[in-house]
C-alpha positions in Angstrom: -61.2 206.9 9.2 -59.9 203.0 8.8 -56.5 204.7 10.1 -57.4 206.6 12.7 -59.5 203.3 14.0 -56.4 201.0 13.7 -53.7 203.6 15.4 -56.4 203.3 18.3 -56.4 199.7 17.8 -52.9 199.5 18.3 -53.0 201.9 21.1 -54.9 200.1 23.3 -52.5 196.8 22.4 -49.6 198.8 24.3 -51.5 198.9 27.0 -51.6 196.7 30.3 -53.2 196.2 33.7 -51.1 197.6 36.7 -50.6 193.2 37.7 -49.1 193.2 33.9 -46.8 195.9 34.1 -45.4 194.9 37.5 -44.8 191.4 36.4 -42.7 192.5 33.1 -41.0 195.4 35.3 -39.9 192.6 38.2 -41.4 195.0 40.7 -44.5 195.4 42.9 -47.9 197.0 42.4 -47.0 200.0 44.7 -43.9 200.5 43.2 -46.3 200.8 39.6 -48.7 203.2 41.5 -45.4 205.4 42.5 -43.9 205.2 38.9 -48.1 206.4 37.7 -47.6 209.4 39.9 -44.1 210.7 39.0 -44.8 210.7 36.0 -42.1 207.6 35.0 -44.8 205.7 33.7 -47.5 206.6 30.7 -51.0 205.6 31.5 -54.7 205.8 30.0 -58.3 205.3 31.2 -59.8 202.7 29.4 -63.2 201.1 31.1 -62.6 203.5 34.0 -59.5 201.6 35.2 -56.3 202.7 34.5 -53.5 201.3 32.1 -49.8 201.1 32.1 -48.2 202.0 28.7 -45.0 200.1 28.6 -44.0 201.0 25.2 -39.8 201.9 25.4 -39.6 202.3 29.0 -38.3 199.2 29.9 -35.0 200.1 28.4 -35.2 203.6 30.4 -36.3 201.5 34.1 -33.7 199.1 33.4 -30.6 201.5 33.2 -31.8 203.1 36.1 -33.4 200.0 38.1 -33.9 200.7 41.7 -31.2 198.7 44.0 -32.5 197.1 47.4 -29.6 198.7 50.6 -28.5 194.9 50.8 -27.8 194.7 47.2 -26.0 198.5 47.1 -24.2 196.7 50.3 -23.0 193.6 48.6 -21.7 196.0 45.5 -19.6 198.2 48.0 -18.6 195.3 50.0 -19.7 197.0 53.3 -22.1 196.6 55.6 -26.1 197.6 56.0 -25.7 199.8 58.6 -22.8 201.4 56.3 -24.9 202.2 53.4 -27.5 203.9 56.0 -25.2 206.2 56.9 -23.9 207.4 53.5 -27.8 208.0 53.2 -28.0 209.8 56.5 -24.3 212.0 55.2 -25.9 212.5 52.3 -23.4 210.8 50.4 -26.1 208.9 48.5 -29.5 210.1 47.7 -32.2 207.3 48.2 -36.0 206.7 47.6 -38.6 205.3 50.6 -40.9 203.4 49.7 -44.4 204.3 50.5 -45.7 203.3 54.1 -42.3 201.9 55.0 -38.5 202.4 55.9 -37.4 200.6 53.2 -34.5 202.4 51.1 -34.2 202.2 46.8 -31.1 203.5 45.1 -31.1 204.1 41.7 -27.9 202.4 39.7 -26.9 206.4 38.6 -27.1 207.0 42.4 -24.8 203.9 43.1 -22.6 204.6 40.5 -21.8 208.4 41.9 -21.2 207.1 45.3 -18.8 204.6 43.6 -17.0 206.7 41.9 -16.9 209.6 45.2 -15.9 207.0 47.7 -13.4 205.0 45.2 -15.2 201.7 45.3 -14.4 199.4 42.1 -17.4 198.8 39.7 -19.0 195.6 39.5 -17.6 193.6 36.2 -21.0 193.2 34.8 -21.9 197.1 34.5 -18.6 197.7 33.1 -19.6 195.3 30.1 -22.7 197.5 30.1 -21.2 200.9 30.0 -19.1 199.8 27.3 -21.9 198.3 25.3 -23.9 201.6 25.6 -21.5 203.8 24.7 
């Protein structure tokens, strides 16, 4: 009994508020809410609210962050309007975000488009693909 109280013990110690688990992700709440409903995220009911379960995912989100268009821009070395219309050739898939026009790429997505156009990858996810393998 003592173990099954203290695996629920620790359970619950995994678990944060949606404000906590945007914070240590470096994203929004909506973005949270989106992750809770594509299943990216683990959550729980506890006091009829819900909570994030963060346990190993952080490493998952992180490999595959989500890239703003002016940062998949500066990356390329082209312009905005440049890496709207790879999205609109379909030369890049991207993500809205919810209520808005505003475009997310994951870094797997990047890295295709990359490696299709010929683009040369940034130093510091060379370091990071070498480290991972």
């Amino acid at each position: 009994m003592s173990e099954l109280k203290s695996e629920a013990l620790e359970k619950a110690a995994r678990l944060v508020t949606i404000n906590a688990a945007a914070k240590q992700l470096g994203v929004c709440r909506k973005t949270v809410y989106s992750m809770l409903g594509d299943g990216r995220l683990a959550w729980a009911k506890v006091g009829g609210r819900r909570r994030v379960m963060l346990d190993g995912c952080e490493h998952d989100l992180a490999s595959d962050s989500l890239l703003r268009t002016g940062e998949v821009a500066k990356l390329c070395e082209v312009s905005v309007a440049c890496v709207r219309a790879f999205v609109r050739e379909g030369q890049i898939e991207a993500k809205r975000l919810i209520g808005s026009n505003h475009l997310r790429f994951t870094r797997t997505q990047v890295e295709r488009l990359m490696r299709r156009v010929g683009f040369p990858f940034p130093t510091e996810w060379k370091q990071n693909r070498v480290n991972s393998n």
